[in-house]
N, C-alpha and C positions, 0 to 999 in steps of 0.2 A: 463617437459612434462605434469605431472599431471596440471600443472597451469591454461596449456592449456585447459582443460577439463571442468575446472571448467568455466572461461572468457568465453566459446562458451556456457554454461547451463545460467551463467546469462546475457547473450546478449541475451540470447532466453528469457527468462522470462523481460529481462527489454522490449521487442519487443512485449512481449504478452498484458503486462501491458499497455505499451503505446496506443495500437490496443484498448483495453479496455476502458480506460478513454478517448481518443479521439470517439469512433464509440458508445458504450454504452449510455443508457439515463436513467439507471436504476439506484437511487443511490447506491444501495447495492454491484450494479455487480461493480459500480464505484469503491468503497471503497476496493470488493474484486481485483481491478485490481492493486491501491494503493499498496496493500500488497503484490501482486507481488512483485513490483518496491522494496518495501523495502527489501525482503525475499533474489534479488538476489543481492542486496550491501550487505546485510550479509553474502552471500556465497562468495562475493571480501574480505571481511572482514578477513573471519575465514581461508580462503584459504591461504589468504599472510603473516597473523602471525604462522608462523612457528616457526620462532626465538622467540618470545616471545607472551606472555598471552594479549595483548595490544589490538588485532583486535578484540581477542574475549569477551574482557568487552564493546567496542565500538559496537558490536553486539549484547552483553546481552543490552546495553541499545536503542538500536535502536528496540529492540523485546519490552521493557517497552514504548516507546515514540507511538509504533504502537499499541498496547493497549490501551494506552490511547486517540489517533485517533480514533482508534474502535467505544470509549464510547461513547463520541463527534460526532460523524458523525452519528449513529445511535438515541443520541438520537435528533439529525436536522431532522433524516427520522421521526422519531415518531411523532413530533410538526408538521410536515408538512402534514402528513398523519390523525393528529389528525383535523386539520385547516382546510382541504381541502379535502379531503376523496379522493386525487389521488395524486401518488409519480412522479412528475413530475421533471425535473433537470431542465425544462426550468423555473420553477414557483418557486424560491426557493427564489424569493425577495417578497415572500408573509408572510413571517416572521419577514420584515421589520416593525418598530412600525410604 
């Protein structure tokens, strides 16, 4: 029953993320909607390993891998913002050589 609980909190957040990345044009809200999507497979994660530690190092590493997303994305918004002095998502093949 608890299971339960959890699967309707990360349908909702993988719903919000998705609303996010599809309707947003900001990269930053982008990335924050991103990390939704990742936050609630870790909450399927941490939820189903009950029996063993297993969901939850494939969660620790899915918190490392979204980090280093972070980096990477943020520093495209910087280059792009440096380049163009507007953060557009439609303009983002202006960092093409």
């Amino acid at each position: 029953m608890i299971a339960f609980h959890f699967l309707i909190t990360s349908i909702g957040l993988v719903l919000i993320g998705l609303y996010g990345v599809i309707t947003l044009r900001h990269p930053i809200k982008i990335l924050m909607s991103i990390e939704l999507i990742l936050n609630a497979a870790n909450i399927n994660l941490v939820a189903f390993s009950t029996e063993n530690l297993i969901g939850q190092g494939f969660a620790s590493l899915v918190i490392a891998i979204s980090a280093a997303e972070v980096c990477v994305g943020l520093a495209i918004v910087y280059n792009l913002y440096r380049l163009k002095k507007d953060i557009d998502v439609m303009e983002v093949n202006a960092l093409k050589w």
